[in-house]
C-alpha positions as protocol buffer text, in pm:
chain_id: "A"
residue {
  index: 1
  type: UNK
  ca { x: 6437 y: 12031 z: 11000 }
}
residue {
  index: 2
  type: UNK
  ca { x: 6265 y: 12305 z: 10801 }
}
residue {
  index: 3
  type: UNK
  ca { x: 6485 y: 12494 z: 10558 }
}
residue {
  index: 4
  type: UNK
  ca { x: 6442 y: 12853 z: 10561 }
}
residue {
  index: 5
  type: UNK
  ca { x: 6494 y: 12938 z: 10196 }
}
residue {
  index: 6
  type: UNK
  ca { x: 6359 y: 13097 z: 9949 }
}
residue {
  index: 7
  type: UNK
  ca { x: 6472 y: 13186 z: 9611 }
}
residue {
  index: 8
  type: UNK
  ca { x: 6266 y: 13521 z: 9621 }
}
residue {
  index: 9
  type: UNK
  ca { x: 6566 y: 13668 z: 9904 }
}
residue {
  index: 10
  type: UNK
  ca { x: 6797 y: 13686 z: 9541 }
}
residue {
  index: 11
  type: UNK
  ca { x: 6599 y: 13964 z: 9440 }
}
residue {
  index: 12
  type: UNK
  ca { x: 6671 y: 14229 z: 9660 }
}
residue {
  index: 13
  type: UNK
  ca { x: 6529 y: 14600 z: 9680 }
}
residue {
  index: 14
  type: UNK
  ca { x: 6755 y: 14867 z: 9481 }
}
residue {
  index: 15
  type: UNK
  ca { x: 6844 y: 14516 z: 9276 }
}
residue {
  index: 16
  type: UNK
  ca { x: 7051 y: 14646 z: 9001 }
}
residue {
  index: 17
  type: UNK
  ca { x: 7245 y: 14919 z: 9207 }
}
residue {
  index: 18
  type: UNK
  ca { x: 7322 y: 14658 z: 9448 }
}
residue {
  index: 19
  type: UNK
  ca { x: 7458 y: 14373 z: 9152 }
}
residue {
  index: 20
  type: UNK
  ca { x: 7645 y: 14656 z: 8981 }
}
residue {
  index: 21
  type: UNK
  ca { x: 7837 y: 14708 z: 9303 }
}
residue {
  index: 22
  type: UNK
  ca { x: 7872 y: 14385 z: 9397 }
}
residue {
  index: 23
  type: UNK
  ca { x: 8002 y: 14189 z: 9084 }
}
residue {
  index: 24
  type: UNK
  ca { x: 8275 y: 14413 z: 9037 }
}
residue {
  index: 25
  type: UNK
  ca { x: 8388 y: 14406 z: 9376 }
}
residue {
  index: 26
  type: UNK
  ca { x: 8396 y: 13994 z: 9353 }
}
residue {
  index: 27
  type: UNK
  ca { x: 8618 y: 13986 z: 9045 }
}
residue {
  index: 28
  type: UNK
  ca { x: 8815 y: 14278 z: 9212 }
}
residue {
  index: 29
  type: UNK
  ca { x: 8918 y: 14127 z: 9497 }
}
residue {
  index: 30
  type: UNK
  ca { x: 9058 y: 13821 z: 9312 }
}
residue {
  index: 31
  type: UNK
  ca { x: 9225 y: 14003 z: 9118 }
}
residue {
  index: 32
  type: UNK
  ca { x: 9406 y: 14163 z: 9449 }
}
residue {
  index: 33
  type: UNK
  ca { x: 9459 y: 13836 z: 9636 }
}
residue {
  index: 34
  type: UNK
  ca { x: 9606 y: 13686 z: 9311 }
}
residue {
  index: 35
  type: UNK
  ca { x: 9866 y: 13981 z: 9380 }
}
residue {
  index: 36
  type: UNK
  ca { x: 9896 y: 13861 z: 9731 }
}
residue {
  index: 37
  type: UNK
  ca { x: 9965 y: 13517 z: 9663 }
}
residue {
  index: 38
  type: UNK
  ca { x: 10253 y: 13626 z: 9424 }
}
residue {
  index: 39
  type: UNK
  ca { x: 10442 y: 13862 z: 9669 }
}
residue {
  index: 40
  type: UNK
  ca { x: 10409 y: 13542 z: 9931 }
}
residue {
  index: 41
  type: UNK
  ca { x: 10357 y: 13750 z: 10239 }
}
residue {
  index: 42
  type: UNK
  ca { x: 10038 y: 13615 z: 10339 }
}
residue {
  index: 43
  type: UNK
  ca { x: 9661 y: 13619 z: 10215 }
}
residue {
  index: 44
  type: UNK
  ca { x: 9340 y: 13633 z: 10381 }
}
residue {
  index: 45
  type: UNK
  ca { x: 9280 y: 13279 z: 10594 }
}
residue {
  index: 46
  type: UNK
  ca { x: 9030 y: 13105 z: 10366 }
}
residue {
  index: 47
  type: UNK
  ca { x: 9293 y: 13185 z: 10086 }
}
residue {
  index: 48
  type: UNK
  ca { x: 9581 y: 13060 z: 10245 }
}
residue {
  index: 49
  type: UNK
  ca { x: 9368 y: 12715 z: 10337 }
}
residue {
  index: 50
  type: UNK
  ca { x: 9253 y: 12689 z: 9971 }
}
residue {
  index: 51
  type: UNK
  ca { x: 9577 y: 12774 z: 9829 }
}
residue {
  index: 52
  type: UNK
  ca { x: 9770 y: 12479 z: 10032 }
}
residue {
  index: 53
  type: UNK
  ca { x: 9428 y: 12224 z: 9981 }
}
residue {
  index: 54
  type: UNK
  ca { x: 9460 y: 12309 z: 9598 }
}
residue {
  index: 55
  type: UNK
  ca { x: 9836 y: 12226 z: 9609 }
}
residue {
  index: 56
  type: UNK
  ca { x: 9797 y: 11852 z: 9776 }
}
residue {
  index: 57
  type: UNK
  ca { x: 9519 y: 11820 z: 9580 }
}
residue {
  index: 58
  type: UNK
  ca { x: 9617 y: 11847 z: 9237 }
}
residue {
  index: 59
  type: UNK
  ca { x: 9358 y: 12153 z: 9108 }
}
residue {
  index: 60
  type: UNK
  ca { x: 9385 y: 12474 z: 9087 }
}
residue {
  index: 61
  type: UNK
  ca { x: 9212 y: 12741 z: 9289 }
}
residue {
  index: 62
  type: UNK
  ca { x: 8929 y: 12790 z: 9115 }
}
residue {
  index: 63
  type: UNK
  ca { x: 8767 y: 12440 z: 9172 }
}
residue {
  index: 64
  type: UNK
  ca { x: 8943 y: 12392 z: 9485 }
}
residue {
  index: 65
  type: UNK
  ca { x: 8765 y: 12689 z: 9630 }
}
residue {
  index: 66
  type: UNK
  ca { x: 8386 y: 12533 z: 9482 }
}
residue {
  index: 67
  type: UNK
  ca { x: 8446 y: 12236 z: 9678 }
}
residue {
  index: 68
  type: UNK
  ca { x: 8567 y: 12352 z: 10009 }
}
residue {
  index: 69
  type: UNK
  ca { x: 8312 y: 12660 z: 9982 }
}
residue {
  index: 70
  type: UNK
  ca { x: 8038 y: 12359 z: 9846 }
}
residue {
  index: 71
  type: UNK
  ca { x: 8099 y: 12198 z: 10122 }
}
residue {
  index: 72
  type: UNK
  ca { x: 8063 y: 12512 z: 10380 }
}
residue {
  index: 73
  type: UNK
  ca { x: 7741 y: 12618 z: 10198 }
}
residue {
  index: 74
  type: UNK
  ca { x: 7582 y: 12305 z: 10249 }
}
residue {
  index: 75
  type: UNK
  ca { x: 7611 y: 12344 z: 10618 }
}
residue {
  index: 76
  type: UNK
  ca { x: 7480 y: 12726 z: 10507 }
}
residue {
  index: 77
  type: UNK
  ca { x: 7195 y: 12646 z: 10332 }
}
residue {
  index: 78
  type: UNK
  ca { x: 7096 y: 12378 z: 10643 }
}
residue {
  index: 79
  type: UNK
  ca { x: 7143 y: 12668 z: 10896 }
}
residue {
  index: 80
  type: UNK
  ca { x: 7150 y: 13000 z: 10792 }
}
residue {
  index: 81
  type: UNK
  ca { x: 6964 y: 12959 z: 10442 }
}
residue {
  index: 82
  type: UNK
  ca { x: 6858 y: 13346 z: 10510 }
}
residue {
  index: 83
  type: UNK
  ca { x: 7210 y: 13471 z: 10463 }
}
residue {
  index: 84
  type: UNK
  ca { x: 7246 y: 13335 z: 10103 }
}
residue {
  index: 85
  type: UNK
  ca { x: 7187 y: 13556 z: 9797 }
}
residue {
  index: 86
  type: UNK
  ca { x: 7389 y: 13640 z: 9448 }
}
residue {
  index: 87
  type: UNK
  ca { x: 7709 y: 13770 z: 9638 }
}
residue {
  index: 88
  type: UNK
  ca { x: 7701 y: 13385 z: 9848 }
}
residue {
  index: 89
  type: UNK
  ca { x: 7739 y: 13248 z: 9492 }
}
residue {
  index: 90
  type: UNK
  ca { x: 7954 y: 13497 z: 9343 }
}
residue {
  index: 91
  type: UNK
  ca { x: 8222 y: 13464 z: 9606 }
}
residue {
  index: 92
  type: UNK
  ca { x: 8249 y: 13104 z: 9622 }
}
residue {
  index: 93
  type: UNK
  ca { x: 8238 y: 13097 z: 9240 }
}
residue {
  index: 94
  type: UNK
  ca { x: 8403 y: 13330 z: 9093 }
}
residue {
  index: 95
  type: UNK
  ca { x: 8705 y: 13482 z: 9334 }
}
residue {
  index: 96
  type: UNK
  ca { x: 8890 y: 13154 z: 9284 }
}
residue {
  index: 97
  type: UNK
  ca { x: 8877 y: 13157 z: 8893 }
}
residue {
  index: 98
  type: UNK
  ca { x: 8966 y: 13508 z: 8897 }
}
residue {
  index: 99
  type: UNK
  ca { x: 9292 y: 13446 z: 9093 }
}
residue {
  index: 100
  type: UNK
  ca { x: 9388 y: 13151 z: 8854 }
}
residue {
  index: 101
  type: UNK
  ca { x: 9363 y: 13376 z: 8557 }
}
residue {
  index: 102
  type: UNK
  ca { x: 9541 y: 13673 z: 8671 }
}
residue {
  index: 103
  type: UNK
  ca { x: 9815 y: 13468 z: 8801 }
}
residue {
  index: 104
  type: UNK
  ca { x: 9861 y: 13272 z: 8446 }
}
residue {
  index: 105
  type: UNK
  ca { x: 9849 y: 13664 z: 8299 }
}
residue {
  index: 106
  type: UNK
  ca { x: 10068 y: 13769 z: 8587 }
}
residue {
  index: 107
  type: UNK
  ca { x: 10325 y: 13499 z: 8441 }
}
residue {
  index: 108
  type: UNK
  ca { x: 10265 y: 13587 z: 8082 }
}
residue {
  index: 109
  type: UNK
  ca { x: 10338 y: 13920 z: 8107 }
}
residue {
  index: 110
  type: UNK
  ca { x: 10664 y: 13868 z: 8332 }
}
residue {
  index: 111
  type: UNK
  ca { x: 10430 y: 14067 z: 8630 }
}
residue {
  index: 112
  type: UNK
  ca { x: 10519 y: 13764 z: 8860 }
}
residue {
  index: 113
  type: UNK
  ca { x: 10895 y: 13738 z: 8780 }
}
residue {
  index: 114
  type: UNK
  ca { x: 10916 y: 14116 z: 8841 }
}
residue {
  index: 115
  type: UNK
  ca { x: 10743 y: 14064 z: 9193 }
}
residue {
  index: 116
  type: UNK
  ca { x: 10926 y: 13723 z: 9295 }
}
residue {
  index: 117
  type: UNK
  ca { x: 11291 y: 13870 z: 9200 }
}
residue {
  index: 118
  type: UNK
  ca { x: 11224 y: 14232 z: 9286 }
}
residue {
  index: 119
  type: UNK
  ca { x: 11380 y: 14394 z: 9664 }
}
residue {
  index: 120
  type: UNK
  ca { x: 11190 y: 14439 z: 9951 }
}
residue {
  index: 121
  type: UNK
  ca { x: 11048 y: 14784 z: 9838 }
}
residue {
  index: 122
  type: UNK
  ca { x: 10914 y: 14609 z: 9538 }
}
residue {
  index: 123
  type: UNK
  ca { x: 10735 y: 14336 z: 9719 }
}
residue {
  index: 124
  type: UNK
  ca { x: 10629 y: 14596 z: 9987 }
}
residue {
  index: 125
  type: UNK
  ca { x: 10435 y: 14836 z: 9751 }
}
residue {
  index: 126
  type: UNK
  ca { x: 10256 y: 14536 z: 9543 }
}
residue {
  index: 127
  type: UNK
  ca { x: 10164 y: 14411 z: 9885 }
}
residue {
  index: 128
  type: UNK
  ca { x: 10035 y: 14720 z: 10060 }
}
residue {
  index: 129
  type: UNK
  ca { x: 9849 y: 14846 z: 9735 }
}
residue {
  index: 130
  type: UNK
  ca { x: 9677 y: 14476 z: 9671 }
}
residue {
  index: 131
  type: UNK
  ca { x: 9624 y: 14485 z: 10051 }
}
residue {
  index: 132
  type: UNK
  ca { x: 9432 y: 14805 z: 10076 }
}
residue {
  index: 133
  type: UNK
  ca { x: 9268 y: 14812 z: 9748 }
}
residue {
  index: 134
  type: UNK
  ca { x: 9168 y: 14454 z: 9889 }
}
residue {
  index: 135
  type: UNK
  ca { x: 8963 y: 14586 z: 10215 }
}
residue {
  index: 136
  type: UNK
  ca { x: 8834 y: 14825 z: 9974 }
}
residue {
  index: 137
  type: UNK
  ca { x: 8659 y: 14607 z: 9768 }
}
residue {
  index: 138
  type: UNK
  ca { x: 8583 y: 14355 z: 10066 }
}
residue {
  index: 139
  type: UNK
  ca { x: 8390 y: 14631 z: 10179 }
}
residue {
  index: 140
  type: UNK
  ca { x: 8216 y: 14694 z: 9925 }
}
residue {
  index: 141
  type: UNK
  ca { x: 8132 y: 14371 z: 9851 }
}
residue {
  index: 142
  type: UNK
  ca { x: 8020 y: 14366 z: 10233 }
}
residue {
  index: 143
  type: UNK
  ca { x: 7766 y: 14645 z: 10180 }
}
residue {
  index: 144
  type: UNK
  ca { x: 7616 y: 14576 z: 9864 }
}
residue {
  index: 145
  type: UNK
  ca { x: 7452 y: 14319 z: 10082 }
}
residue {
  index: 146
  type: UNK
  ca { x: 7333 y: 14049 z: 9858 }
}
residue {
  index: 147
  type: UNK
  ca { x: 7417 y: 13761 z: 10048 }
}
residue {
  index: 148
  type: UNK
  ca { x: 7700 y: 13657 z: 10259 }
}
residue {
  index: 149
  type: UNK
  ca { x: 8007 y: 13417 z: 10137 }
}
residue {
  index: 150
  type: UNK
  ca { x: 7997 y: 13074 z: 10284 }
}
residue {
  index: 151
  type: UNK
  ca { x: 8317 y: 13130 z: 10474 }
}
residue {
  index: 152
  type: UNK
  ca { x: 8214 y: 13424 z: 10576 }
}
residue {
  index: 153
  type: UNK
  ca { x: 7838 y: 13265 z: 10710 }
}
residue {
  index: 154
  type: UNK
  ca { x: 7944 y: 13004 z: 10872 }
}
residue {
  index: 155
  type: UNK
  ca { x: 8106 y: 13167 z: 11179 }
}
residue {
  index: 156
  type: UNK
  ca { x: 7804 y: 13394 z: 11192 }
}
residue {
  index: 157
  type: UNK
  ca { x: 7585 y: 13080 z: 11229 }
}
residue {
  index: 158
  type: UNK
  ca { x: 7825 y: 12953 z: 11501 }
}
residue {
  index: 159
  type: UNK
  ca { x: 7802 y: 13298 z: 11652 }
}
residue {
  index: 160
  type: UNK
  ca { x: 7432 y: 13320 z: 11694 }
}
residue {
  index: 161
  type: UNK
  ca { x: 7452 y: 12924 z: 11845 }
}
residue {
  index: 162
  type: UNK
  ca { x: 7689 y: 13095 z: 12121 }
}
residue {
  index: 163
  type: UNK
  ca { x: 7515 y: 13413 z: 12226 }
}
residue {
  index: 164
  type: UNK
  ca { x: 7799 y: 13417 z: 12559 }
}
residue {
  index: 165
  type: UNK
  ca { x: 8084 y: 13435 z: 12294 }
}
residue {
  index: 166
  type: UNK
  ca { x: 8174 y: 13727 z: 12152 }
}
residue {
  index: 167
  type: UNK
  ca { x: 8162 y: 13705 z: 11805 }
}
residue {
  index: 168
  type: UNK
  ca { x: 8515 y: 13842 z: 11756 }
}
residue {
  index: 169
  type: UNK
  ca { x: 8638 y: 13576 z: 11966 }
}
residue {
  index: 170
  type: UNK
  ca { x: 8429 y: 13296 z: 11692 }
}
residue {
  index: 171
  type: UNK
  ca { x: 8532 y: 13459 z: 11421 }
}
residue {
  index: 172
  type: UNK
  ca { x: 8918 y: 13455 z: 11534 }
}
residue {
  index: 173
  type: UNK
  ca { x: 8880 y: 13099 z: 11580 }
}
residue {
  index: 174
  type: UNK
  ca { x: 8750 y: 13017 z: 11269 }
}
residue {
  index: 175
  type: UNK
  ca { x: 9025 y: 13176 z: 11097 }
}
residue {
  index: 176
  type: UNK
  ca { x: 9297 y: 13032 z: 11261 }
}
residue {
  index: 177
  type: UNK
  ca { x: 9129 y: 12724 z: 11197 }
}
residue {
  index: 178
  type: UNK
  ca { x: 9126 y: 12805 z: 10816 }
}
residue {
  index: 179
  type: UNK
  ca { x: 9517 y: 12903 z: 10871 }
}
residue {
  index: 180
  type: UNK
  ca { x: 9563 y: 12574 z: 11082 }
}
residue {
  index: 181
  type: UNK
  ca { x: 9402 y: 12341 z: 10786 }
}
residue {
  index: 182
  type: UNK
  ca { x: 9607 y: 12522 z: 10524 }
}
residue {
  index: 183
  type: UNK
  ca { x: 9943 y: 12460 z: 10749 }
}
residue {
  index: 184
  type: UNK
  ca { x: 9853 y: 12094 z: 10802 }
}
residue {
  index: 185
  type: UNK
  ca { x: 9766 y: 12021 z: 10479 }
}
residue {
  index: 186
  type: UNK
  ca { x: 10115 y: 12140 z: 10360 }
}
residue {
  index: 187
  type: UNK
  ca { x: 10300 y: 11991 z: 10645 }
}
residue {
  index: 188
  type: UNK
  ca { x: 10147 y: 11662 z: 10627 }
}
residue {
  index: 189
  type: UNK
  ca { x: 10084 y: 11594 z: 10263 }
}
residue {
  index: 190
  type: UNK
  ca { x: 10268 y: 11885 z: 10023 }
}
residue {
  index: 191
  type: UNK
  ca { x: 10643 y: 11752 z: 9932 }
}
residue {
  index: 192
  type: UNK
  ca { x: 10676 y: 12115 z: 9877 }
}
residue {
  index: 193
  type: UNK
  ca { x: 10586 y: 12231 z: 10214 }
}
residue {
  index: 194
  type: UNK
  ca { x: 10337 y: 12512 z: 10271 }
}
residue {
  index: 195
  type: UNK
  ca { x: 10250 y: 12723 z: 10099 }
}
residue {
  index: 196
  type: UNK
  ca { x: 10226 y: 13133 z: 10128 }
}
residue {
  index: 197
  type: UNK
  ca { x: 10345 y: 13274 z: 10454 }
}
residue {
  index: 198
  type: UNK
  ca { x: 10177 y: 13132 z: 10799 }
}
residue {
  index: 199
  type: UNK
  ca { x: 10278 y: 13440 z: 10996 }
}
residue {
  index: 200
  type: UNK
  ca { x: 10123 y: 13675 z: 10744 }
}
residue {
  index: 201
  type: UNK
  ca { x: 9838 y: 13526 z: 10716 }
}
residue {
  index: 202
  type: UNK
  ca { x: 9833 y: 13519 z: 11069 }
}
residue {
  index: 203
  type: UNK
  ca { x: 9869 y: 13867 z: 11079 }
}
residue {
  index: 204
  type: UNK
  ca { x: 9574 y: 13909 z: 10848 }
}
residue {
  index: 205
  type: UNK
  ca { x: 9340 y: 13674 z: 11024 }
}
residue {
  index: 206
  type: UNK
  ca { x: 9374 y: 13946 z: 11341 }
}
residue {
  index: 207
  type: UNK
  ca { x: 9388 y: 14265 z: 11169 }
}
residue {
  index: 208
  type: UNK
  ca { x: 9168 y: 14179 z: 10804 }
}
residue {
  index: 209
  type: UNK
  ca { x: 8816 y: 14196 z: 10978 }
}
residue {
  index: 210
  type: UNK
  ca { x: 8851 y: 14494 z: 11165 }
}
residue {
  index: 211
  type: UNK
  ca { x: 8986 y: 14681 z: 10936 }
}
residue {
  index: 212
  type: UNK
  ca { x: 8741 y: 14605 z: 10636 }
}
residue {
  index: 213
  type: UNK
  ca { x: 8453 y: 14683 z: 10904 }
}
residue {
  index: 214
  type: UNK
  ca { x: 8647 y: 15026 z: 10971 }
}
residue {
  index: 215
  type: UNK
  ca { x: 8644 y: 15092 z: 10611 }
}
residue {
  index: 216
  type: UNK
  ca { x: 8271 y: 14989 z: 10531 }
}
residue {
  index: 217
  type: UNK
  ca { x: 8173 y: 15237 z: 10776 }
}
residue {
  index: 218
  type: UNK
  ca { x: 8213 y: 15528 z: 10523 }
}
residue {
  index: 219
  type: UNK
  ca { x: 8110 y: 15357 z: 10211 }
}
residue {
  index: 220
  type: UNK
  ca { x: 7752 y: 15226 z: 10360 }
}
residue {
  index: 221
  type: UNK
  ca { x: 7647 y: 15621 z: 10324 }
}
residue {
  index: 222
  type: UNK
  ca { x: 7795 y: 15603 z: 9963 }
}
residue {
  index: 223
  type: UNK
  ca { x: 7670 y: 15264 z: 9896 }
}
């Protein structure tokens, strides 16, 4: 099997524009699920898998997510090796150390006591304003277009090996898989149970994809 990769698809056209976009929007949006993850109301699915894998695990989120990712970008670089580029490496890389920073700053700074003992308004506004700025940056991220995140490539190769299936429908699917993993992994070997909320992340697996394609929309003419 011929491997179609080449390291000259790294250097894109409109290079630097596209990195100075980009990188920001990586460390960005860990620093918005790390926000997530301490109101508890749910993250995106391939958090909320690597979250409750890290837990049983023993490690953190930030090597937790190289491995699971390593493993996905593998199957990447065997079957889609045309979607990988600087963003493929700086999502599976970096996001995951930027969540297990802010949350140790989050808890240095009292940030996460404030959110885990604060009312329902409290919780509410850190979760909507991590939540949107979140899509935000997603789409950024999206249209900088300088690669695509394993997670994110993988139902896209799936896709194109299904032409009758509606990509919506595969790309469901592979989230509530990613939910599924993350709830068996706590149910079967966490003593603490799972962890984050299933129904919000859930939630997110429908509603997250649509509505960081509704938001790229605008930003591509910016971008």
């Amino acid at each position: 099997m011929k491997i179609n990769f080449s390291l000259k698809q790294f250097i894109v056209p409109n290079f630097a524009k596209r990195i100075s976009f980009m990188l920001p929007a990586v460390l960005l949006m860990g620093v918005f699920v790390s926000i997530l993850v301490e109101v508890g109301w749910g993250t995106d699915p391939a958090s909320f898998m690597n979250l409750n894998i890290s837990h049983v695990i023993g490690l953190s989120l930030g090597p937790t997510e190289v491995i699971t990712y390593g493993i996905m970008f593998i199957f990447v670089l065997i079957f889609g090796a045309q979607m990988i580029g600087f963003g493929t490496l700086a999502n599976m890389i970096l996001i995951g150390f930027v969540v297990d920073f802010c949350r140790w700053l989050w808890s240095n700074i009292g940030l996460a006591d404030f959110i885990a003992n604060g009312g329902f308004a409290i919780k509410l506004v850190f979760f909507a304003t991590a939540l949107l700025l979140f899509v935000i940056v997603a789409a950024i991220y999206m249209n900088a277009q300088m690669g695509v995140a394993p997670y994110d490539a993988l139902p896209a190769i799936i896709g194109n090996a299904l032409p009758k299936v509606p990509y919506f429908i595969v790309r469901q699917l592979f989230d509530f898989s990613a939910v599924g993993i993350g709830v068996l992994f706590g149910i079967l070997f966490s003593k603490d149970g799972i962890q984050g909320s299933v129904i919000g992340s859930v939630v997110m697996s429908v509603l997250l994809g649509p509505v960081v394609q509704l938001v790229a929309k605008p930003l591509k003419k910016i971008l």
